[in-house]
N, C-alpha and C positions, 0 to 999 in steps of 0.2 A: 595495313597488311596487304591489302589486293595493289595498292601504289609501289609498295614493294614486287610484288608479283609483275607489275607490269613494266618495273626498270628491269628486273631479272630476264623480261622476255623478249627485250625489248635490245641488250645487249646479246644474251644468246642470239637473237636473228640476224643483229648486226654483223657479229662473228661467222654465222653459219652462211651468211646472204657471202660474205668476203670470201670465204673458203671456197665457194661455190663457182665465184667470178675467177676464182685463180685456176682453175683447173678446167672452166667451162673455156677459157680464154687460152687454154693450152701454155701459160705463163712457167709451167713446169719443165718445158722443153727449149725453154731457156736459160735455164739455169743447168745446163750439163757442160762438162770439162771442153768438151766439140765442140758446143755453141759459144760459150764463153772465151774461148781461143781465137773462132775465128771471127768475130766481132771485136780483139783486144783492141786492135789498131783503131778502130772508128771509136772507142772507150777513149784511148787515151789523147785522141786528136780533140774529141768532143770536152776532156777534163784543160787540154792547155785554153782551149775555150772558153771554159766556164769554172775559175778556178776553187769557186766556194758553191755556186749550184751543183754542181755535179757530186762533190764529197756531204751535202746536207742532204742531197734526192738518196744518197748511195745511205746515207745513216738513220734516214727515216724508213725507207725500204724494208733494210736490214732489219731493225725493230719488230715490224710489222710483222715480216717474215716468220722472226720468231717465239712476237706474242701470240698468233693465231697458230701456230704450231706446224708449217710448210715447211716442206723440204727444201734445201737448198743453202744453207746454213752454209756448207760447207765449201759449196764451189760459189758462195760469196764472199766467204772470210779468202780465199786465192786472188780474189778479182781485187780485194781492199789493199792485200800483196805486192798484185802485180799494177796497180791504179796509182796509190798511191806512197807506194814505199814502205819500208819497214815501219818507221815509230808512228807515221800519222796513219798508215792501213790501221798498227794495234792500239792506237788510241781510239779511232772510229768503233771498230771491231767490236773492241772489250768493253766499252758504253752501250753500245747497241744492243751487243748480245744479254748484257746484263740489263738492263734498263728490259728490254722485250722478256726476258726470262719471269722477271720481277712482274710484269703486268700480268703474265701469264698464272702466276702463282697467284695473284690478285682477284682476279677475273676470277680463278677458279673457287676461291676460298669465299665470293662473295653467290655465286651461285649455286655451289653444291656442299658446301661443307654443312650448315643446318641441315638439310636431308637425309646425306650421309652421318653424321650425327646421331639422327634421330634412329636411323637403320642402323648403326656399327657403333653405337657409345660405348658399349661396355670394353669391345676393342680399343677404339680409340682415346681409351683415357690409358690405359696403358702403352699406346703409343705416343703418347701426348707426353707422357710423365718418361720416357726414356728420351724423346726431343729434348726438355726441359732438363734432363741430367748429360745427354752427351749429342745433341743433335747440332751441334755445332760440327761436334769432330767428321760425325757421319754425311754429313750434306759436302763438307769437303773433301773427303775420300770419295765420297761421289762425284762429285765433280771434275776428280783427278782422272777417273781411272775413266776410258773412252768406253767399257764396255758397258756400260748405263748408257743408255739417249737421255740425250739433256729435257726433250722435250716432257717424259716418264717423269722426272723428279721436278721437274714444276708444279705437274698436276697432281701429283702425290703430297710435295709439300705447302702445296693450297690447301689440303684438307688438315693440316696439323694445326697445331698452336705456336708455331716459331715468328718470332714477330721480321715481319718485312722487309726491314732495315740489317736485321743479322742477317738475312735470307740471300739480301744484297748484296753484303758485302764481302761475305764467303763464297758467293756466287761468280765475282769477280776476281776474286785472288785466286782459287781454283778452278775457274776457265782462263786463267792469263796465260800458264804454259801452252796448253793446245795453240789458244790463238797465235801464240808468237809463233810457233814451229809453221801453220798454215800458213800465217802472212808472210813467212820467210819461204814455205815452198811457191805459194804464189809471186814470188820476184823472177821464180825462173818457170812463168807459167808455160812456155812454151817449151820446157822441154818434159814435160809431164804427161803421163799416157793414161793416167788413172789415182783416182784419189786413197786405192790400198796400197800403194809405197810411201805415202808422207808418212804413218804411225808403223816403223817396223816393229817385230817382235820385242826387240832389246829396249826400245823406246815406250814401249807399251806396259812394259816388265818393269821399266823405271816408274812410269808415274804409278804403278799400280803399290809398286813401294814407297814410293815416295808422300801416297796416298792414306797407306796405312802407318805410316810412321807413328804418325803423332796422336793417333789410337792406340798403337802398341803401347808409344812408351806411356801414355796413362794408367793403359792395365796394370804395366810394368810397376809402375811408382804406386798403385794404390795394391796391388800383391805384397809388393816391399813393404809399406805402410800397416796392412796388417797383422805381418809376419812377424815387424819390429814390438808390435803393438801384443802381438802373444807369448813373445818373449818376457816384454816386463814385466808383462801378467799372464802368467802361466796357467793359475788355477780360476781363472776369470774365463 
């Protein structure tokens, strides 16, 4: 028990010592659309450079970034863009993001879900028991629609019971869209003034349908299913 206590404390510090360094180090003020612009040119002279260091330094970062929960996701999925082109930006990208997403959910589920557990059981089993019936469909419509932070549903879905590997791989199919639109508006990073025009409204409206679809049509078909089902037995 206390060996357990002191891997829990032991990562928590690691995590909190890293968040610390990132913003005591002003690391934040490099990652804006400005700084990111005018550094492209020394980015892209430095990758004909360095043609597999520099795309490993930019995947591990990225990770990092997003396991410990730091801003800047999103004017690094531009730089992956505008660095390395369409399919190999969204191949980096979408491993990264998900690979760091997946630690994050990790990390959390191993620190705080016995606690919270202990404090929210009686909730948590019925949120457990609705993950276990459609928590598929819901982590993917989360993951569609941009108005959740991704960062939000890591640490939320650290505390359920959805195993890892689903966690993963809906993680991934449902951050692919975003990524691709980003690493494509990062090809034309220079001529972008702010990062609220890559998602316009109509685009925004898509994935939020597109999000919900395949939730609808469950309800849909299990409505149908029981309707069918009171028809043949009427006095059932």
């Amino acid at each position: 028990m206390r060996a357990t206590i002191w891997k829990k404390g032991i990562i928590l510090g690691i995590g909190i010592i890293a968040v610390a360094l990132f913003f005591l180090f002003d690391f934040d003020s490099y990652l804006t659309l400005t700084a990111i612009k005018n550094s492209q040119q020394f980015f892209q002279n430095l990758y004909l450079d360095h043609p597999f260091l520099v795309p490993g330094t930019y995947f591990i970062f990225y990770l990092c970034l997003v396991a410990l929960n730091l801003p800047g996701a999103g004017v690094m999925t531009l730089v992956g863009g505008a660095l390395f082109g369409f399919w190999t930006g969204t191949i980096l990208v979408s491993f990264a993001s998900t690979l760091g997403a997946t630690l994050a959910c990790m990390v959390t589920r191993y620190l705080f879900r016995e606690p919270v557990q202990k404090r929210f059981g009686t909730l948590l089993i019925k949120i457990n028991q609705g993950i276990a019936k459609e928590g598929s469909l819901y982590l993917f419509t989360l993951r569609l629609i941009p108005l959740f932070p991704f960062f939000v549903i890591n640490l939320l879905m650290g505390l359920t019971n959805l195993s890892l590997f689903k966690f993963y791989w809906i993680s991934q199919l449902g951050m692919l869209p975003g990524t691709m639109i980003y690493i494509n508006a990062g090809r034309e990073l220079g001529k972008l003034d702010s990062l609220s025009g890559i998602l316009s409204p109509s685009l925004f409206i898509a994935f939020a349908l597109l999000g919900l679809f395949p939730l609808m049509t469950k309800k849909v078909m299990e409505f149908a299913r029981k309707k069918r089902n009171t028809d043949q037995h009427p006095f059932l």
